[in-house]
C-alpha positions as CSV (number, residue, x, y, z in Angstrom):
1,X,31.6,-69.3,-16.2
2,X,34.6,-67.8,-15.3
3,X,37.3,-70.5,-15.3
4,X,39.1,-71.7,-12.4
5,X,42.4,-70.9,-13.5
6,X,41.6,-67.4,-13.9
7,X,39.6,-66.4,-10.7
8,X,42.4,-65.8,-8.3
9,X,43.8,-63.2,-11.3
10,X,40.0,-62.1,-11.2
11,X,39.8,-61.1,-7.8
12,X,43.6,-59.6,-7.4
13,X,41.9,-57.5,-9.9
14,X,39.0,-56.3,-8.1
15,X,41.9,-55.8,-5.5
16,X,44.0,-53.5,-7.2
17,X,40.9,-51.4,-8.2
18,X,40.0,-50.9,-4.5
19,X,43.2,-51.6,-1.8
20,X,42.1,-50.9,1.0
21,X,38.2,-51.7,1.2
22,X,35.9,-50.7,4.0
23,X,32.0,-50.6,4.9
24,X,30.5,-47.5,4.1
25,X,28.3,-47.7,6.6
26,X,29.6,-45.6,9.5
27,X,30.0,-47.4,12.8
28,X,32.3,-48.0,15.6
29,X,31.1,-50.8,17.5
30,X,29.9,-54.0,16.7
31,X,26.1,-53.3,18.0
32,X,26.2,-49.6,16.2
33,X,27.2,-52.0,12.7
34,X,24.4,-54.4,13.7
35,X,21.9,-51.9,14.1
36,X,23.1,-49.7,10.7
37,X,23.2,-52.5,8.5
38,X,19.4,-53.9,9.1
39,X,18.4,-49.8,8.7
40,X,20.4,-49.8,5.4
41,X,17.9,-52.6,4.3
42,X,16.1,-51.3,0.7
43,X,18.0,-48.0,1.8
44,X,21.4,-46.5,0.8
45,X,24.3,-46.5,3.1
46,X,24.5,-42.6,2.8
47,X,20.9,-42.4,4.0
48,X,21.3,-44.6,7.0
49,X,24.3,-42.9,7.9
50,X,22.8,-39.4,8.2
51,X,19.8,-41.0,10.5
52,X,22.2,-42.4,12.6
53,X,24.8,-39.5,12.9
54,X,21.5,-38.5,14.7
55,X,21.0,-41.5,16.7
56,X,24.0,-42.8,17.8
57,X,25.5,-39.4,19.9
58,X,22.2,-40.6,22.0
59,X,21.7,-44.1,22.1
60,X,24.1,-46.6,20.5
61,X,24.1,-49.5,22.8
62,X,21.1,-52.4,23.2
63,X,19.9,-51.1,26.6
64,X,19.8,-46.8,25.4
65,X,17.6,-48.0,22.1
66,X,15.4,-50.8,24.0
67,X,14.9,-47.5,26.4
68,X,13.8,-45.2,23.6
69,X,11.8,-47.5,22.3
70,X,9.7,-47.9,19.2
71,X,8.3,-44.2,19.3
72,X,11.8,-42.7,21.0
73,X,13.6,-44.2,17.7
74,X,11.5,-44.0,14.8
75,X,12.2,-39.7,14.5
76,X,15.4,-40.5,14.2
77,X,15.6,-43.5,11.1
78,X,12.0,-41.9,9.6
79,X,13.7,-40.8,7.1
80,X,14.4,-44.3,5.5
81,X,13.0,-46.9,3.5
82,X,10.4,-49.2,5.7
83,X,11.2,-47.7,8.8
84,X,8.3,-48.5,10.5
85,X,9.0,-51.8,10.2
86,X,13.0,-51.5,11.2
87,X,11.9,-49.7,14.3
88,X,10.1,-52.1,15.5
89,X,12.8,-54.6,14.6
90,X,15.8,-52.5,16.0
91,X,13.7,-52.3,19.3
92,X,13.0,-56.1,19.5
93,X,16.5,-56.8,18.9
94,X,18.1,-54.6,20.9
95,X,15.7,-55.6,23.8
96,X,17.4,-59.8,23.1
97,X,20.6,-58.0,23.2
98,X,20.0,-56.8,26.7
99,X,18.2,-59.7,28.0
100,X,19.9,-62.3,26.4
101,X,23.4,-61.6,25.9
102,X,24.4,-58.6,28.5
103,X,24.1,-56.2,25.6
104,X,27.1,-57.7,23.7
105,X,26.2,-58.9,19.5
106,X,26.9,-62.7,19.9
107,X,29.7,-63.3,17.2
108,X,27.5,-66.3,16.0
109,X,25.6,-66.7,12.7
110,X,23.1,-68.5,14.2
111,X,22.3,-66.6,17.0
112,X,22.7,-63.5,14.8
113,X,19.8,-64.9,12.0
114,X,17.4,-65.3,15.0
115,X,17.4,-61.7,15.9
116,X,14.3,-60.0,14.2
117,X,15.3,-58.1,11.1
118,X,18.9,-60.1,10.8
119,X,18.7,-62.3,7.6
120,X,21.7,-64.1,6.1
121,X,23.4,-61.4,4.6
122,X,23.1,-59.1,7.5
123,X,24.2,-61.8,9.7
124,X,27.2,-62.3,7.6
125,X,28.3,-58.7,7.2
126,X,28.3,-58.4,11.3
127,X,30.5,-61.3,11.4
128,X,32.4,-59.6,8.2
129,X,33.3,-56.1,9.3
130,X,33.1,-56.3,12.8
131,X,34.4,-59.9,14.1
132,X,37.1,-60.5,11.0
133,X,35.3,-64.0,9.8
134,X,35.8,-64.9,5.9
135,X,31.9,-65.1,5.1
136,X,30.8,-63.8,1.9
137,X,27.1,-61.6,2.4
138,X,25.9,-61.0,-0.7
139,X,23.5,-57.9,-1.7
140,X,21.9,-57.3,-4.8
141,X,25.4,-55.9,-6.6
142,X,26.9,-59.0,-5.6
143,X,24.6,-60.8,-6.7
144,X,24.4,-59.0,-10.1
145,X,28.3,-58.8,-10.9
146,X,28.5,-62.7,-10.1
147,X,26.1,-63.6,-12.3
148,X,27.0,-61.0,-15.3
149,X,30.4,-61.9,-14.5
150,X,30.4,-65.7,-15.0
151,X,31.8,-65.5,-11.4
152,X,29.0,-68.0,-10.2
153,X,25.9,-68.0,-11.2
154,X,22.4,-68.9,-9.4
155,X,19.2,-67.8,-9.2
156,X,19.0,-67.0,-5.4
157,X,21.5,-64.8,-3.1
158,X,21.8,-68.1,-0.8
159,X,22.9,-70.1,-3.8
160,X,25.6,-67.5,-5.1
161,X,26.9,-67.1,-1.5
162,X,27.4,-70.8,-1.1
163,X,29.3,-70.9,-4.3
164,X,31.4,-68.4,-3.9
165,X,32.6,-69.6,-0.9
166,X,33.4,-72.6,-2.6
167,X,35.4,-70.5,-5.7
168,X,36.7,-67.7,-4.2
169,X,40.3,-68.6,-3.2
170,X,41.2,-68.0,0.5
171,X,44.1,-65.7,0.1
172,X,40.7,-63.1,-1.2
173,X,37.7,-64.2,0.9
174,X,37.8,-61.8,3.6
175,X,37.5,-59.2,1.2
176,X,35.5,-60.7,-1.5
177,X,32.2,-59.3,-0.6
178,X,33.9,-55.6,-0.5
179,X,35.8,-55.7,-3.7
180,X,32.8,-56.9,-5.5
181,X,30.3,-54.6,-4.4
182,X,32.1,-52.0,-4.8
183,X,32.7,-53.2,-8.0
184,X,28.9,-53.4,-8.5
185,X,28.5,-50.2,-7.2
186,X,30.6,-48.0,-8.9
187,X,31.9,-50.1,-12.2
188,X,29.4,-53.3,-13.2
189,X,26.0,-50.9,-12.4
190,X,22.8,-52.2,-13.1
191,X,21.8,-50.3,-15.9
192,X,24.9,-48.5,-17.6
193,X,27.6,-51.2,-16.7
194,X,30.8,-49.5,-17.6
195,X,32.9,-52.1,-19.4
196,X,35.0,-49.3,-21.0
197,X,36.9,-49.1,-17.7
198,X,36.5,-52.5,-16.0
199,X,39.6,-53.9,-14.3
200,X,37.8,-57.7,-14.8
201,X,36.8,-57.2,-18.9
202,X,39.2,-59.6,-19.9
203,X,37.7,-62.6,-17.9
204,X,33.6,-61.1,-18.0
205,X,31.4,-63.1,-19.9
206,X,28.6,-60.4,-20.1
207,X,26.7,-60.5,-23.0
208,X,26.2,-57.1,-22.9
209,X,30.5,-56.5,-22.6
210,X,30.7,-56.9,-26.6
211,X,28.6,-54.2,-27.8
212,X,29.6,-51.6,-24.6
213,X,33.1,-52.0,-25.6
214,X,32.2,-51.3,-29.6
215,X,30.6,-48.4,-28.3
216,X,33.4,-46.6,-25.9
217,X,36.3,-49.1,-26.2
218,X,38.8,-51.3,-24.6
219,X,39.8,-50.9,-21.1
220,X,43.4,-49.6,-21.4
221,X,46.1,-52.1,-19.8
222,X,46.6,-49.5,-17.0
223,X,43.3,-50.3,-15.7
């Protein structure tokens, strides 16, 4: 495990490498982010977001998508992952939305986790991106990085998101969940993890760090 001391230096790290950190998932309001993170579900971000650069110039509230409908929506997100299954969802949801709560995404977890298609994660993104509040969602590079990491480790995305939000200091716990998927995305992959240029070598306890550094080298102080 990564040592207490050293996580705060950890995450200025992660920091550094990314400044200024942001969804990639395109959206402007908070029902549009709702909506484009249960779609990106076993999809990628750039996938969802040329389905709804589609959908959104024609329906992007609760009340235009419950109109459409499960047949008026699924041309537009067919080409993603499960979409059957997310129309359906997206419907149903946006239908709550526009009974329930005036069309407005309620800015609380658990109202959020009781919408069909919202889990933990997605919940916790919403609340994230679009309401400001410090959670920690974590996806499947999150959960990857922690673990390889040292960061915190667990065997379920519940249990690394409850302790990382007891690690992570505050000062970085908005951002966390940014910083280290991005991390996991484009540095710590899955399969090729590129320790040569990691900005968090120094404190990784990845078994597989030793030989991928004999391999292509040290990360260079400037990174």
């Amino acid at each position: 495990m990564i040592k207490a001391a050293d996580r705060g230096a950890f995450m200025a790290a992660l920091a550094a490498a990314h400044p200024n950190p942001e969804s990639e998932l395109n959206w402007t309001t908070p029902f549009e982010l709702l909506v484009a993170v249960v779609l990106s579900a076993q999809a990628t971000d750039k996938g969802v977001n040329i389905a709804t650069a589609r959908l959104f110039p024609v329906a992007n509230t609760a009340e235009q998508i419950a109109a459409l409908g499960v047949e008026g929506l699924t041309p537009f997100i067919q080409t993603i992952g499960l979409y059957r299954n997310k129309a359906k969802n997206v419907v149903r949801l946006s239908e709550i939305l526009r009974d329930e709560y005036a069309g407005e995404v309620p800015e609380d977890f658990d109202k959020l986790v009781a919408l069909p298609g919202v889990g933990r994660k997605t919940a916790n993104v919403v609340l994230n991106v679009a309401f400001g509040h410090p959670t920690i969602p974590v996806d499947t590079h999150i959960f990857r990085v922690s673990n390889r990491t040292g960061l915190a480790k667990g065997k379920t995305p519940d249990e690394i998101e409850t302790k990382l939000e007891k690690i992570i200091p505050d000062a970085y716990k908005h951002e966390a969940h940014h910083w280290l998927l991005l991390h996991g995305r484009y540095c710590c992959k899955a399969r090729s993890p590129e320790c040569e240029r990691c900005p968090v070598a120094q404190w990784c306890n990845a078994p597989e760090k030793k030989k991928r550094l004999a391999d292509f080298g040290s990360p260079s102080k400037s990174e």
